[in-house]
N, C-alpha and C positions, 0 to 999 in steps of 0.2 A: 639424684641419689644424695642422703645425709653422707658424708666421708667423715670419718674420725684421723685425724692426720697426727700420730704420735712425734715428738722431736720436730715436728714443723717447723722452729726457728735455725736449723741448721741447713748448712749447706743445699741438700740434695730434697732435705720437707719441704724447705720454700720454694723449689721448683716443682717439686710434685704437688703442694696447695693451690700455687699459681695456674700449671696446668690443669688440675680440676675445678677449678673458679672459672677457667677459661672455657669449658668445656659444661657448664650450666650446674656443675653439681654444688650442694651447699658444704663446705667444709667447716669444720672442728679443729683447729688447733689445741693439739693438749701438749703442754708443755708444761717445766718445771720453773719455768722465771715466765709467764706472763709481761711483763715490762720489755721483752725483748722483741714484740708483736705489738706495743701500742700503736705504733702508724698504721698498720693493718688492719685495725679494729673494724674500719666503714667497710671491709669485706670478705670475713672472715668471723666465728665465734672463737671464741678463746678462752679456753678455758688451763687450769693450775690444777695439774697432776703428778701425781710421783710412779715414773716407770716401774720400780720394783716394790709397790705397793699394789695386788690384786683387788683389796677394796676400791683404792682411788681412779685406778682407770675404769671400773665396773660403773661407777658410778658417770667418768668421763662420757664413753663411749655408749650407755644406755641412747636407744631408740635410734642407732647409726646402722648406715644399711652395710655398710664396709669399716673395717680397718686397714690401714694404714701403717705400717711401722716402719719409721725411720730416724730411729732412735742409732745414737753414735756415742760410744765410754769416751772419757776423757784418757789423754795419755797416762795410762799407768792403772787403768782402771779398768781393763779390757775383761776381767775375768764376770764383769758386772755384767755382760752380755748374756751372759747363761741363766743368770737370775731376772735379767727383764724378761728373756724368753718366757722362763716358767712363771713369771708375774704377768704379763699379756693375755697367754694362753688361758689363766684360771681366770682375770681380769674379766675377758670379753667372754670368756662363757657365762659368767655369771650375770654381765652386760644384756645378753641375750641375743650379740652378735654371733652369724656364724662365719662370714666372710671376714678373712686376715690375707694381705697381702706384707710380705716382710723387704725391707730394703737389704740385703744379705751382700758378704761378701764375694772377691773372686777367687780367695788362694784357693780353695777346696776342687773348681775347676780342673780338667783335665787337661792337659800340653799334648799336642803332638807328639811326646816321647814318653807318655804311657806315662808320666808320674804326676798329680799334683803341681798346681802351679807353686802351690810354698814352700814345695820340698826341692823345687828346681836352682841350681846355684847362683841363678841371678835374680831372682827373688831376694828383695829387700831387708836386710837383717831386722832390722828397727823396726819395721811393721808385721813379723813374723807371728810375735805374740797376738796381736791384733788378728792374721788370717788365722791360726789356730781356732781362738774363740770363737769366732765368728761360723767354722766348722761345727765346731762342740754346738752351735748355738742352733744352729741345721739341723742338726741330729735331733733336739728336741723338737724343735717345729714338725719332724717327719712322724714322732709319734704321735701327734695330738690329734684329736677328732672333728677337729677346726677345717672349709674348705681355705687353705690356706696355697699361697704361690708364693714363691721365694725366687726374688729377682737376683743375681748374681751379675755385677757389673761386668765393664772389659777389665786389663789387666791395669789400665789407667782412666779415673772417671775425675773429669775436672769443670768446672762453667766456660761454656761455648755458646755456641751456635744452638736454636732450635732448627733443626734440617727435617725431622720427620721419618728420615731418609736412615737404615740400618740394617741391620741382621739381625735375627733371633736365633737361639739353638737351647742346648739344654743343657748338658754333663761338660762339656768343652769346650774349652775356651776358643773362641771366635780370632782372630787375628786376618792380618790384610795379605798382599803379597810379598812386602817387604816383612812380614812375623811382627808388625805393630798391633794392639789387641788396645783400642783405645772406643770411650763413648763421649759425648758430651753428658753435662750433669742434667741440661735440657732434654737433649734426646734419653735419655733413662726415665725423666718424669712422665713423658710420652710412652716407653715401653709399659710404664709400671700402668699407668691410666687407659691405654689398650688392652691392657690384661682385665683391669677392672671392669670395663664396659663390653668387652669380649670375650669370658672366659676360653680359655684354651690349654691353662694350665695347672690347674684344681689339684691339689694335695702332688704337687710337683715344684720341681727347679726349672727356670728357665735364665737366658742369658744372652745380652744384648753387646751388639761393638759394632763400628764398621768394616 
């Protein structure tokens, strides 16, 4: 499959590009700095787009069999999340993509005690506005006519381990025995690239952690 990989040179893109490289597909790097992906270049395309621009990812993502999104605001910048949404969405329609899978938050997830994991009080102050948006940004992906899957991390995603080895669920947040609700950022590129190659969660949320 062509992959269009939005924000590829962050965190969570460059393991989700790696894992589709690894897995035969041709990927797309679209990103906003290009120079951040030259060592990359002998195996990946790369291409210079601007997220909140629908002409320019139209133009990125033309004749890609998937997107990709795993674009991430800069601090202080989080409200830009709602605007790449409805930039993506009109972007890859006019692309002529119809497949969107989104790198999505976990606050929106549901706790064991019925509320919200970012409304719960040990939930993070400082990243509060960040799971906000990232809900508001949910809400738009739910309306669009895109088959699109919205991957929702655990309650902590950081670079690990590729184990393969996890849990899947949907509206709830996943936790262990001791109430840790943690993934690797490896194991999420594998959740998100199983979704791809397996649909099972088409115009839905799902949610990975061990």
């Amino acid at each position: 499959m062509k992959i269009a990989v939005v924000g590829a040179a962050g965190t969570i893109g460059m393991r989700i590009a790696n894992e589709a490289i690894r897995r035969g597909h041709e990927v797309t790097a679209v990103v906003r700095n290009p120079d951040k992906l030259s060592e990359h270049k002998d195996k990946m395309n790369i291409v210079r787009a601007d997220a909140v621009d629908p002409s320019s990812i139209a133009e990125a993502v033309k004749g890609h069999d998937a997107v990709i999104s795993a674009y991430g605001p800069r601090f202080g910048e989080e409200e830009e999340l709602l605007e790449v949404a409805r930039a993506l969405i009109e972007g890859i329609r006019r692309g002529g993509v119809q497949r969107l899978l989104i790198v999505g938050g976990a606050g929106s997830l549901i706790t064991d005690s019925g509320e919200a994991l970012m409304d719960t009080p040990e939930f993070p102050e400082e990243v509060r506005t960040l799971a906000k948006a990232h809900a508001d940004a949910y809400g738009i992906y739910q309306d669009c006519d895109l088959d699109w899957s919205y991957l929702s991390p655990a309650a902590i995603i950081e670079p690990g381990r590729r184990t393969g080895q996890f849990r899947i669920g949907t509206d709830r947040l996943i936790t262990d025995e001791s109430g840790s609700s943690r993934i690797s950022a490896e194991d999420y590129a594998v959740a998100m690239l199983d979704e791809l190659d397996d649909p099972q969660f088409i115009r839905t949320r799902f949610t990975v952690a061990y």
